[in-house]
BALOBA-1460 file (C-alpha; in Angstrom, 3 decimals):
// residues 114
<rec num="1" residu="x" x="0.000" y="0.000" z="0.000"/>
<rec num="2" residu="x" x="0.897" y="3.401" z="-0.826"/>
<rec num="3" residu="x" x="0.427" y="6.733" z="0.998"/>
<rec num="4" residu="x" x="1.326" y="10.294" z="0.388"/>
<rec num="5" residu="x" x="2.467" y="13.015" z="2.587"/>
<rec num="6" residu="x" x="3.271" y="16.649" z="1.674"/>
<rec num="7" residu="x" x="6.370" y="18.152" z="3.009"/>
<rec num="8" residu="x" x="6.558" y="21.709" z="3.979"/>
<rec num="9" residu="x" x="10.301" y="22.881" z="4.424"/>
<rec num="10" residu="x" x="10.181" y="26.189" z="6.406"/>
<rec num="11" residu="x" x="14.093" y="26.394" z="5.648"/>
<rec num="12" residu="x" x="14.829" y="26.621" z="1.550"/>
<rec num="13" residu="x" x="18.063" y="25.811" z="1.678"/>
<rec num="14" residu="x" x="17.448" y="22.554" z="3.467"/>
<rec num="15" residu="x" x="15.511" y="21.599" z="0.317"/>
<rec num="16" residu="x" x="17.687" y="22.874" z="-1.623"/>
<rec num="17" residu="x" x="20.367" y="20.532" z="-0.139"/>
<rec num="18" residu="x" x="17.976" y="17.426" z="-0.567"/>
<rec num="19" residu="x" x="17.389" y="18.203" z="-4.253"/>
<rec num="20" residu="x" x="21.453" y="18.174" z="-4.645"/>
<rec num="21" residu="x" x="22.163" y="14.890" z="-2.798"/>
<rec num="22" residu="x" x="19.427" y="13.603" z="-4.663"/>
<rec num="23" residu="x" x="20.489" y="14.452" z="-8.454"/>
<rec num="24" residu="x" x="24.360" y="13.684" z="-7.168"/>
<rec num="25" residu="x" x="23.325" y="10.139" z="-6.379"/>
<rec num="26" residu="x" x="20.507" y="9.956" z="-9.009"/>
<rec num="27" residu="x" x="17.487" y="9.051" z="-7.227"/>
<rec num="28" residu="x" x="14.120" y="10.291" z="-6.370"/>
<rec num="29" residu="x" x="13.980" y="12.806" z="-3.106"/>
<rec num="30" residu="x" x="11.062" y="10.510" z="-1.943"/>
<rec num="31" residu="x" x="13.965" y="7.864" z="-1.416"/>
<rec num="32" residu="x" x="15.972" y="9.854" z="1.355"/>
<rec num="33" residu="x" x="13.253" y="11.117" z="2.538"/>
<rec num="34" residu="x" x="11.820" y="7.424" z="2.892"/>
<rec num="35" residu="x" x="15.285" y="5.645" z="4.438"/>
<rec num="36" residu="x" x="15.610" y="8.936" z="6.491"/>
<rec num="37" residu="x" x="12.144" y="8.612" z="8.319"/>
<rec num="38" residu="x" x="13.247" y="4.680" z="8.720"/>
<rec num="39" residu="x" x="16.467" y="5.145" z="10.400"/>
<rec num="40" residu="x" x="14.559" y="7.537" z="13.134"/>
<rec num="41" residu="x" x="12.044" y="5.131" z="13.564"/>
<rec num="42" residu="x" x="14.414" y="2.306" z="13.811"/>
<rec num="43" residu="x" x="16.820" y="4.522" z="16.295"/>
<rec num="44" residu="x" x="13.811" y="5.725" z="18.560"/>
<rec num="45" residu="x" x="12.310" y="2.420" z="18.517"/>
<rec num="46" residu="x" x="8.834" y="3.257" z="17.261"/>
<rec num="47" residu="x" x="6.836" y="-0.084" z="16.772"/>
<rec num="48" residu="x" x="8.454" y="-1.443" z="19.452"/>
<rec num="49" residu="x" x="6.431" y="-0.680" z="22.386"/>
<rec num="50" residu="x" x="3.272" y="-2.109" z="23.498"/>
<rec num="51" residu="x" x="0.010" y="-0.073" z="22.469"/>
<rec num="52" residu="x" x="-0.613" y="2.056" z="25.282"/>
<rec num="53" residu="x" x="-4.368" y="0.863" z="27.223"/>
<rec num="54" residu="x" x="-7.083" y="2.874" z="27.050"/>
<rec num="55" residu="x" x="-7.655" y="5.059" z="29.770"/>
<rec num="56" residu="x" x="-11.681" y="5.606" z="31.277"/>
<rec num="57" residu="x" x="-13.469" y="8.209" z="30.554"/>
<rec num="58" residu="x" x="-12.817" y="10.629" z="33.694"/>
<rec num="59" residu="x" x="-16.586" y="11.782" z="33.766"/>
<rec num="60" residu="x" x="-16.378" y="14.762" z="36.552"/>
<rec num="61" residu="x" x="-13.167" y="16.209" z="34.566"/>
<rec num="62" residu="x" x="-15.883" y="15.883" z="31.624"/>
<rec num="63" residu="x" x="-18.564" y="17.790" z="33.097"/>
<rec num="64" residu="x" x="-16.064" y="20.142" z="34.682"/>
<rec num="65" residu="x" x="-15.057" y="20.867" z="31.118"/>
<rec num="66" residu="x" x="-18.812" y="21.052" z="30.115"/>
<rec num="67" residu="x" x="-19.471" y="23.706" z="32.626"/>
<rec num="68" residu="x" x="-16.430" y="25.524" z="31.379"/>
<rec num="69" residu="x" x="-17.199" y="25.981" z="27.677"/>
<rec num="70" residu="x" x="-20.655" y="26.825" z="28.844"/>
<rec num="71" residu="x" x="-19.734" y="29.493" z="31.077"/>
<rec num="72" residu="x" x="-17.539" y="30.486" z="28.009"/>
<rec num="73" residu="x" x="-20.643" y="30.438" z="25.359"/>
<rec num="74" residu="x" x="-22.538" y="32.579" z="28.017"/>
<rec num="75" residu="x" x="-20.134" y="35.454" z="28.582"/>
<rec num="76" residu="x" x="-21.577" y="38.493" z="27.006"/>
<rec num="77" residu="x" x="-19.930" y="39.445" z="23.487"/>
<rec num="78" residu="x" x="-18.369" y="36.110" z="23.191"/>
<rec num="79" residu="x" x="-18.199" y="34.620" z="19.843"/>
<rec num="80" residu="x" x="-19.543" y="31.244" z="18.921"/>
<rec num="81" residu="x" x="-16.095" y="29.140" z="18.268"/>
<rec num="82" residu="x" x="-18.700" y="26.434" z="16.606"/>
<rec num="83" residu="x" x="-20.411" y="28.707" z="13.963"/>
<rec num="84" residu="x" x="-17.270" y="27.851" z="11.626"/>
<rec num="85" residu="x" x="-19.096" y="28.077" z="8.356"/>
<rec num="86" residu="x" x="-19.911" y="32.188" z="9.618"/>
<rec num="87" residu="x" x="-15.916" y="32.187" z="9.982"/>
<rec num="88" residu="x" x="-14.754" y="30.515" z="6.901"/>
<rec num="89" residu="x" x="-17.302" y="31.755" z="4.501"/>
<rec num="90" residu="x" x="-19.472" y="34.404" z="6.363"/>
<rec num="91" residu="x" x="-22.621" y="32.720" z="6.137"/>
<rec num="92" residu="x" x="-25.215" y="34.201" z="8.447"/>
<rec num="93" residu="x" x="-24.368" y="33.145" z="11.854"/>
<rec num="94" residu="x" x="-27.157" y="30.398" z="13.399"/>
<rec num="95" residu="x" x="-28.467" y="31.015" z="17.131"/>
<rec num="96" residu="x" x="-27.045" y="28.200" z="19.354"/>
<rec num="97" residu="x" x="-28.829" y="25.716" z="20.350"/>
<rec num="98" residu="x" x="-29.780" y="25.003" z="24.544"/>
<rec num="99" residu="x" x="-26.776" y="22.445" z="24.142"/>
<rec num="100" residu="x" x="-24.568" y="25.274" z="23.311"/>
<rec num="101" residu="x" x="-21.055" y="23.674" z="22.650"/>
<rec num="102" residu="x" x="-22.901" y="20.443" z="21.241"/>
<rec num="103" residu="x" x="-23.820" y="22.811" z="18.263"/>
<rec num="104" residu="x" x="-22.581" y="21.158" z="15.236"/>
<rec num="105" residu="x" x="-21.722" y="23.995" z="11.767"/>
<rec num="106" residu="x" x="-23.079" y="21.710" z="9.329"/>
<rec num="107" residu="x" x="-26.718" y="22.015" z="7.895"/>
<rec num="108" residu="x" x="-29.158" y="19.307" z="8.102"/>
<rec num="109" residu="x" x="-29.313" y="16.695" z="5.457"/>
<rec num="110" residu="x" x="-30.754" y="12.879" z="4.640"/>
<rec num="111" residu="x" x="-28.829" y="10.070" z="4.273"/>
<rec num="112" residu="x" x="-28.208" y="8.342" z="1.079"/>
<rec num="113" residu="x" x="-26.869" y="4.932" z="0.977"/>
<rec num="114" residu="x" x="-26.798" y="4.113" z="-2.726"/>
């Protein structure tokens, strides 16, 4: 199986490097890139470890947090973080509902299994 990744270098000249060592030895970028990744892997021994157990579900920290955004949504003048389509786009913004934080920014719509 194949997957794809986009890299972002924030320093040019670190790309610019990579492209060099890559025409000098006549392969693909993708390649260093590729055994590059593998060697830190293999050095920090990723895939090694057992998976790490779920933890519960710490339901006081939960409604703690609950309280919190709700205290947040009721502050005068506070802007509704969930209305993202109003931020993206500037659709109309959409009155919460009495679940406040539960509000999800997507319109209604059926469901079509075909």
């Amino acid at each position: 199986m194949s997957a794809r990744l986009t890299v972002v270098f924030d320093e040019p000249e670190l790309y610019r490097r990579l492209k060099v060592q890559a025409a000098q030895e006549g392969i693909p970028m993708k390649s260093i890139i590729q055994a590059a990744v593998a060697e830190y892997l293999e050095r920090a021994g990723a895939g090694d470890a057992a998976p790490a157990e779920a933890r519960p579900l710490d339901w006081e920290r939960w409604d703690q947090f609950q309280a919190e955004l709700d205290a947040i949504a009721d502050e005068p003048g506070s802007e509704d973080a969930s209305d993202i389509k109003h931020q993206l786009y500037g659709q109309p913004r959409r009155e919460l509902s009495p679940q406040g934080w539960r509000y999800v920014a997507e319109e209604e719509a059926e469901y079509d299994a075909r």
